[in-house]
FIROMI-564112 format. One record per residue (C-alpha): residue in one letter; x, y, z. Coordinates in Angstrom, 1 decimal. Each point is the difference from the previous one (the first is absolute). Layout:
REC,res,X,Y,Z
REC,A,X,Y,Z
...
END
This chain:
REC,res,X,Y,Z
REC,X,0.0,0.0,0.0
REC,X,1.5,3.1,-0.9
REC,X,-0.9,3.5,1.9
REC,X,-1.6,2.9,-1.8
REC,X,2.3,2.8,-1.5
REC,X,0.3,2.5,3.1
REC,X,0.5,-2.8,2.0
REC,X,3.0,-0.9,-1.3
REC,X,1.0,2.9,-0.6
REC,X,-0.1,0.0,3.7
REC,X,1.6,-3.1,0.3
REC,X,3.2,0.8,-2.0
REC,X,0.9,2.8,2.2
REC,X,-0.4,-2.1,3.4
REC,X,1.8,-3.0,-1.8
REC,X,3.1,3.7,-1.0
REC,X,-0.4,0.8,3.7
REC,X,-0.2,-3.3,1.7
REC,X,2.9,-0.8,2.4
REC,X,1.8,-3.5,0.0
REC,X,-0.6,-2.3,3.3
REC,X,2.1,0.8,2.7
REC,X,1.0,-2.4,2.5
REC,X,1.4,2.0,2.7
REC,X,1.2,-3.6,1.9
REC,X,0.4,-3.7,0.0
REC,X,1.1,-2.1,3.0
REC,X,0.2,-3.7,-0.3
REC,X,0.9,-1.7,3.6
REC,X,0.7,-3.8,0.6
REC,X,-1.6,-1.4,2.7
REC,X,-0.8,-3.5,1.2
REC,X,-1.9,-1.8,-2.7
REC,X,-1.2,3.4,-1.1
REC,X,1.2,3.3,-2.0
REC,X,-1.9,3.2,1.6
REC,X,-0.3,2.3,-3.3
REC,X,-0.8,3.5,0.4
REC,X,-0.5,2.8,-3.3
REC,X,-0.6,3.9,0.4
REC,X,-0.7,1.7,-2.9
REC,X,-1.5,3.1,-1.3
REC,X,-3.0,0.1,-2.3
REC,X,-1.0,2.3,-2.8
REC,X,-1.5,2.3,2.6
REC,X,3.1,0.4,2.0
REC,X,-2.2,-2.2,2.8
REC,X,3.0,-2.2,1.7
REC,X,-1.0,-3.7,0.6
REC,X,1.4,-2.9,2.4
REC,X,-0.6,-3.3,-0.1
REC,X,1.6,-2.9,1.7
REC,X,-0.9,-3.9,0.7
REC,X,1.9,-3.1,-0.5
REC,X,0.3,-3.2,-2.2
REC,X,1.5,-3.4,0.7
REC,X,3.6,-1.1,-1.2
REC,X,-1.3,-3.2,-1.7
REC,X,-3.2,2.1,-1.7
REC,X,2.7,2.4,-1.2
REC,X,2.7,-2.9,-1.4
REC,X,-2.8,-1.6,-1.5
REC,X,-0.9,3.2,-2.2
REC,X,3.6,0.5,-0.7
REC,X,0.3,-3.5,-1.1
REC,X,-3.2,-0.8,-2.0
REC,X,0.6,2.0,-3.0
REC,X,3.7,-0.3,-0.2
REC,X,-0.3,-3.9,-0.7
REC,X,-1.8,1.1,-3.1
REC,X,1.6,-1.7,-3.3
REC,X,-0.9,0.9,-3.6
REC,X,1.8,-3.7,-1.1
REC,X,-1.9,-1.9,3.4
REC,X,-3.7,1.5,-1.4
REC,X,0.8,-1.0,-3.7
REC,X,0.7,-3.5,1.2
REC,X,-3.2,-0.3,1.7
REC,X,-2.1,1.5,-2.6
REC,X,1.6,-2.5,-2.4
REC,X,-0.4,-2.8,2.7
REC,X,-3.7,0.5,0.3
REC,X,-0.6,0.5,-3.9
REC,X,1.9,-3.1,-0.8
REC,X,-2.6,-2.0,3.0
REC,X,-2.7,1.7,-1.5
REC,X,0.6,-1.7,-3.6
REC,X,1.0,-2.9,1.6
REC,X,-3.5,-0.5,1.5
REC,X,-2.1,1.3,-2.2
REC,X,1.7,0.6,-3.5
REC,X,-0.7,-3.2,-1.4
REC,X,2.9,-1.3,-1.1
REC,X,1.3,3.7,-0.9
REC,X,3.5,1.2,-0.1
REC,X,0.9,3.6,0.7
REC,X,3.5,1.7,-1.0
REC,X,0.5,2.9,3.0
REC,X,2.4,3.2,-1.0
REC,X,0.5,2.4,3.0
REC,X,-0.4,3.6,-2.7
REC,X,0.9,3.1,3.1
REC,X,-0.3,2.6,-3.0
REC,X,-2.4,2.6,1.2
REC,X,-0.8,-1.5,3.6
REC,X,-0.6,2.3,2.8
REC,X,0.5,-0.6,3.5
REC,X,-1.6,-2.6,2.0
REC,X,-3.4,1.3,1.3
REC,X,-0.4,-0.1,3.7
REC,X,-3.3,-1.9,1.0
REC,X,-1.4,3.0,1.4
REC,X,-2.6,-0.7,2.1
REC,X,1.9,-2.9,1.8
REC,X,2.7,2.0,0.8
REC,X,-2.1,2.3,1.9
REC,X,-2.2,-3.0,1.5
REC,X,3.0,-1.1,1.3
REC,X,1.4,3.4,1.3
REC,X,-3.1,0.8,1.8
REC,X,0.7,-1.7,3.4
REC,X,3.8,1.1,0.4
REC,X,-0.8,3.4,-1.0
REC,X,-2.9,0.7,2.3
REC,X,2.5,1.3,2.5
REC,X,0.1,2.7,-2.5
REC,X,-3.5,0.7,-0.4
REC,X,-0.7,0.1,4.0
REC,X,3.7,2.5,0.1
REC,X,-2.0,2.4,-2.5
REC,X,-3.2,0.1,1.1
REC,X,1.6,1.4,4.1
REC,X,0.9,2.6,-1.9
REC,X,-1.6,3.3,1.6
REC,X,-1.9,2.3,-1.8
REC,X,-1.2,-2.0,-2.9
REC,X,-3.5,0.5,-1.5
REC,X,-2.1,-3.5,0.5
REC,X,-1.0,-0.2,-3.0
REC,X,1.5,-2.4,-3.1
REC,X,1.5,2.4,-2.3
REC,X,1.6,1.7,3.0
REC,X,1.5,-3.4,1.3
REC,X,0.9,-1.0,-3.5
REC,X,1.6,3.9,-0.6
REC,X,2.3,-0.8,3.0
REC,X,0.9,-3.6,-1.1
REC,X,0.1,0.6,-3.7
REC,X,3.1,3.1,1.6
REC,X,1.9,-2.8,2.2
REC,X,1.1,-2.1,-2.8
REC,X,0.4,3.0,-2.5
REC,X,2.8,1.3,2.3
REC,X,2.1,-3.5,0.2
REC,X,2.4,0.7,-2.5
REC,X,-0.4,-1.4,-3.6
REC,X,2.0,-2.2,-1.2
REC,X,0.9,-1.8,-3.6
REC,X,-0.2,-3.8,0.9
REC,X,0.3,-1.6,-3.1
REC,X,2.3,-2.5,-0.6
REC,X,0.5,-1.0,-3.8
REC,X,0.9,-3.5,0.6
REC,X,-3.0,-1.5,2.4
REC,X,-2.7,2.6,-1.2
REC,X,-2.4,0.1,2.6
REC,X,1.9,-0.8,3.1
REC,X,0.5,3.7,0.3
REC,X,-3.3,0.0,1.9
REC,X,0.3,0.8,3.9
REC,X,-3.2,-1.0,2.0
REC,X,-0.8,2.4,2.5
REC,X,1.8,-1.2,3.3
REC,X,3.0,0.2,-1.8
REC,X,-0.6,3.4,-2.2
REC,X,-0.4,1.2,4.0
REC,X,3.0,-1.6,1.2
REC,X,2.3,1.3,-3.0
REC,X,-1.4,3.2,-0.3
REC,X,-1.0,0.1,-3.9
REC,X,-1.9,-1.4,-2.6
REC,X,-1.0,0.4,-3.4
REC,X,-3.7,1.0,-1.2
REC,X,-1.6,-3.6,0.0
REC,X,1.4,-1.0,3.3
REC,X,-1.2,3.1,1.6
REC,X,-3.7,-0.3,-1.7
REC,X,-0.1,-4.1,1.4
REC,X,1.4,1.4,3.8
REC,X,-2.7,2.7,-0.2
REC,X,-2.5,-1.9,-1.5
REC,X,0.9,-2.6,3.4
REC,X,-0.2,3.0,2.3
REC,X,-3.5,1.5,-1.2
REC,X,-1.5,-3.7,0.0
REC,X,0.3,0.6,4.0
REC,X,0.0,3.8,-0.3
REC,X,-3.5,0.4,-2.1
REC,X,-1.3,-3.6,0.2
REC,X,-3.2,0.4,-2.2
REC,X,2.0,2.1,-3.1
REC,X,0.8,-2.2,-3.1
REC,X,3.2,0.4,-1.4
REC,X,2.2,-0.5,-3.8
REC,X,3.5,-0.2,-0.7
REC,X,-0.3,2.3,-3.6
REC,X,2.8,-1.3,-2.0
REC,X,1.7,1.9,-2.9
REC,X,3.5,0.1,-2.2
REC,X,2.3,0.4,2.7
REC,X,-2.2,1.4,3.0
REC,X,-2.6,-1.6,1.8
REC,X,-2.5,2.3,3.2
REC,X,-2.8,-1.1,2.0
REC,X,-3.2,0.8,-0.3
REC,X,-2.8,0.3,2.6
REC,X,-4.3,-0.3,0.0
REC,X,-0.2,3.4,1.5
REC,X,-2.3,3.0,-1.4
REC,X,1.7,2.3,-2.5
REC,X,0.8,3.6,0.6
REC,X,0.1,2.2,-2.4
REC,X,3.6,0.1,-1.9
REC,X,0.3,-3.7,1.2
REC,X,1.3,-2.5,-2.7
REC,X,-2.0,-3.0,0.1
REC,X,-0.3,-3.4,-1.4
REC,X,-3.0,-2.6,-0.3
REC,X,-0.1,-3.9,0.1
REC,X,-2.7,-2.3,0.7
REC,X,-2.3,3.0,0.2
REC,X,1.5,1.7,2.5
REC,X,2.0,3.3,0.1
REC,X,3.1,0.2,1.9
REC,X,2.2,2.7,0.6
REC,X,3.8,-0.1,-0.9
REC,X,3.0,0.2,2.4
REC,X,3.2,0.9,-0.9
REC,X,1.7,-1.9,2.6
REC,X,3.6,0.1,-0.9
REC,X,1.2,3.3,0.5
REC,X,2.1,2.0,0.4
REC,X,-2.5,2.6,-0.7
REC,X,-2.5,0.0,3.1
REC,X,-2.8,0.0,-2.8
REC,X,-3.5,0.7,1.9
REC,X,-2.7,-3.1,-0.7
REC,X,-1.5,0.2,-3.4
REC,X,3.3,1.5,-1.6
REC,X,2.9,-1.3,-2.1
REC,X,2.8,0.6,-2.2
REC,X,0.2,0.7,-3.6
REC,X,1.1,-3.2,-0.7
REC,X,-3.2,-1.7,1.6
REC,X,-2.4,2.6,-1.1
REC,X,1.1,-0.8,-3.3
REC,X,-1.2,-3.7,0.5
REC,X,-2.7,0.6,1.8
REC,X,-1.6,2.6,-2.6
REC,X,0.8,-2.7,-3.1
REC,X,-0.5,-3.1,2.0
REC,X,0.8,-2.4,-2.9
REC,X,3.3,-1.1,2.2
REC,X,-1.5,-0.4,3.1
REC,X,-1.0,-3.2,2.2
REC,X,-2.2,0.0,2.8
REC,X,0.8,-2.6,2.9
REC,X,-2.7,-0.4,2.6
REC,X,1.7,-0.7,3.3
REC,X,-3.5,-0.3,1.8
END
């Protein structure tokens, strides 16, 4: 959905005058069977923000480690495992002739909605962390404004490694842990957090060349940028940062999807 002409208008200069996420501090301490993890940060509005709450060692080396065993060669071998059964079964007597052609393949998709299944339990620390935090409205997009600013000011960071393509992806515990992530990662940990934060919303991973946000059931406001799936409407968030984009905004790069929408995929997470 793309806003009328004054609001973007609009919208161009708050994207000129928008200011990059600033996280003001991160301190990771060790303790036993636990890591206490505390953020202050600073958001568009110059409000500052502290959160702090802990995750388990093992929940934390497990995120670390499930991505990282990722192998390009180990999926191709499986895929070719199970074709080969397949035929074997039910070909009748067919023979098939299997090439392995990587010409034009993109990185391995992350199963979207599983990853944040399975991040919602050892990220609720996170959820119950943000919502002590005085002086928020009680009200969804007011929850999801300061959530949607927490992982915006983690830095960014490039994960993508050339030779496993896909194990760049860091679920949340560890994204929180290291201190950075890349836009999918973030959208997945947010997507974890809001599933405790704003039980009731429904939420998409919105997938384009090289970029992916989240996207959330909540009603538009003018100037918002917007997508729809499955009849419903849902609101975009630009969750990687570093600009502390408000909810309903994004960059030119994703407005650019968004308004042609020909290269986009929508992943219901919920």
């Amino acid at each position: 959905m793309r806003p009328g002409g004054a609001v973007v208008a609009a919208l161009i200069s708050l994207w000129a005058n928008a200011v990059d996420a600033q996280q003001l501090d991160f301190k990771r301490v060790s303790r036993s069977g636990d890591e206490l993890l505390s953020y202050r940060w600073k958001d568009s509005a110059k409000h500052d923000y502290t959160v702090a709450f802990t995750l388990t060692r093992d929940v934390i080396k497990e995120a670390e480690a499930s991505f990282h065993e990722f192998s390009m060669d180990a999926m191709w071998r499986t895929l070719e495992a199970d074709l080969r059964d397949e035929v074997e079964k039910f070909g009748n007597g067919a023979r098939i002739d299997l090439k392995r052609n990587i010409d034009g393949e993109h990185r391995v998709i992350v199963d979207f909605a599983a990853a944040a299944s399975a991040m919602q339990n050892p990220l609720r620390a996170v959820a119950k962390a943000l919502g002590d935090v005085p002086d928020t409205a009680n009200d969804d997009r007011a929850k999801i404004a300061l959530a949607l600013g927490f992982f915006q000011e983690i830095p960014y960071a490039v994960l993508e490694d050339k030779q496993r393509r896909g194990g760049d992806f860091l679920p949340g515990p560890a994204l929180l842990a290291q201190n950075r992530g890349d836009c999918d990662s973030k959208a997945v940990a947010l997507a974890a957090v809001l599933k405790n934060f704003t039980r009731f919303r429904k939420l998409v991973v919105v997938t384009m060349p090289g970029h992916a946000i989240l996207a959330v059931d909540l009603p538009s406001q003018e100037g918002d940028w917007t997508v729809r799936s499955g009849g419903r409407q849902y609101v975009a968030l630009e969750v990687s940062g570093p600009v502390m984009a408000p909810i309903g905004r994004v960059g030119n790069i994703t407005s650019k999807y968004l308004r042609d929408a020909r290269e986009i995929e929508i992943w219901p997470l919920n």
